[in-house]
N, C-alpha and C positions, 0 to 999 in steps of 0.2 A: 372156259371149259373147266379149269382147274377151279374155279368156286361152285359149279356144281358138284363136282366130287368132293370137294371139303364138304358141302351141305349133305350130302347124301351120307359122309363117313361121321359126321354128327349126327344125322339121326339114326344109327343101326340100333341095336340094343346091349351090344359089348359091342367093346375094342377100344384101342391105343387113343385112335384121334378122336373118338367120343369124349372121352373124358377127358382130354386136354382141351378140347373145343369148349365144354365146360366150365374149367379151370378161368381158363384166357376170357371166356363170356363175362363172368363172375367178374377177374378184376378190370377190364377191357369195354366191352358191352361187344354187341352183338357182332356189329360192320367188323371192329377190328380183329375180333376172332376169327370169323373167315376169314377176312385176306390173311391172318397169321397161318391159319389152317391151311389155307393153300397152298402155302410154302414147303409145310409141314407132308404135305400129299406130295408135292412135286419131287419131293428130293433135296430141293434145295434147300442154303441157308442164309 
């Protein structure tokens, strides 16, 4: 549930966790930016 919402908050067109999603893509690749993202969405750390 929570990786769909990190994907969905990766693709808006602004905001906080687009561009972190980004970020973490960049030095990361794709898989582990979401599950980072997810964390990131959930609250948790």
């Amino acid at each position: 549930m929570l990786c769909l919402a990190a994907q969905a908050a990766a693709h808006t067109k602004k905001g906080y966790l687009r561009d972190k999603f980004y970020r973490l893509k960049a030095r990361r690749g794709h898989n582990c930016a979401i599950t980072l993202g997810q964390r990131s969405a959930g609250g948790a750390r």
